[in-house]
N, C-alpha and C positions, 0 to 999 in steps of 0.2 A: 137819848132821843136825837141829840145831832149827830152823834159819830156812830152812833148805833152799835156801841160794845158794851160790854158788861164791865161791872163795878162794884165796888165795895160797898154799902151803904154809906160808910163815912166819907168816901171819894166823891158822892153825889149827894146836888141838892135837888130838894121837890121844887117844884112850879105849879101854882096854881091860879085856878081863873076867879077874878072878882068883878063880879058887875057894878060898874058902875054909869053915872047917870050919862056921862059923856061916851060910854064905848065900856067895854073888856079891858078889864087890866090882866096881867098876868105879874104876877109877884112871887118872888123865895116866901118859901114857906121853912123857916130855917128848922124850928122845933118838930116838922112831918105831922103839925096836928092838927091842922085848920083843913076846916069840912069840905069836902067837894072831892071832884074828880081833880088828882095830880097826877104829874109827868115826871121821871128823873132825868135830871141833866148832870153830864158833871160839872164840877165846879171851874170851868178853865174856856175863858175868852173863845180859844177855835171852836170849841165843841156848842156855843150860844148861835158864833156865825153859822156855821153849817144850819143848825136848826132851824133860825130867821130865814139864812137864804130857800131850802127845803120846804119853806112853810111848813113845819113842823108841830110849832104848838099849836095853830086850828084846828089839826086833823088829834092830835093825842088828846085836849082837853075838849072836844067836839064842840067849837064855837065857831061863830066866825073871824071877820081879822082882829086880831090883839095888838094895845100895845104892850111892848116889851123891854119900855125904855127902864121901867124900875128894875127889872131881872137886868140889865146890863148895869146900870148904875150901882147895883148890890154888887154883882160878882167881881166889876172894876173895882172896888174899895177893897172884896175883903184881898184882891188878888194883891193891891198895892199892899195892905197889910196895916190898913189904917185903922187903929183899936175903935174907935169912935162911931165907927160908921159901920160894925157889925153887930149892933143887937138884932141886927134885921136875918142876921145867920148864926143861930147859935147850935154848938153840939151837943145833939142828944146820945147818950147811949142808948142803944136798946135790949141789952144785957142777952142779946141772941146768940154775937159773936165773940162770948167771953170767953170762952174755949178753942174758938177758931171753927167751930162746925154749927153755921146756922140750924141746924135741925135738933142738936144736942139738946137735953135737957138738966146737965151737968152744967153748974154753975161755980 
């Protein structure tokens, strides 16, 4: 969504919009399984700037302005590598690219 290239699914995380009573939030969706419309970003500080500066997540999750202070605050942590402050990003597999060919159904 910010740098506008393609990626691995483990290289990206989802972003998703939560209404709340104060505004749009937009928050990591780390396990890809909370309901709504999501966006992939990937996981690295320039690719978040681009997106904010773009205005990127209104037009991908069709809202209006969001904040996005918690997706920076997630991706700052998991980037420093701080164990504590990553349940908010955990990895899933999705056993698609267990073979290396998402379309496989060889497992």
């Amino acid at each position: 969504m910010g740098c506008r290239e393609r990626g691995q699914r483990s290289d990206l995380v989802r972003i998703v919009l939560v209404a709340g009573g104060e505004g749009d939030l937009a928050v990591l969706d780390g396990a890809a399984s909370l309901p709504g419309r999501g966006a992939w970003l990937h996981a690295d500080l320039h690719c978040l700037e681009l997106a904010e500066r773009r205005r990127a997540f209104p037009r991908a999750l069709r809202a209006g302005p969001l904040d996005t202070a918690s997706v920076r605050r997630d991706l700052e942590a998991q980037v420093a590598g701080h164990p504590a402050a990553r349940p908010s990003f955990t990895e899933k597999e999705s056993g698609l690219e267990a073979d290396g060919h998402p379309m496989s159904t060889q497992r």
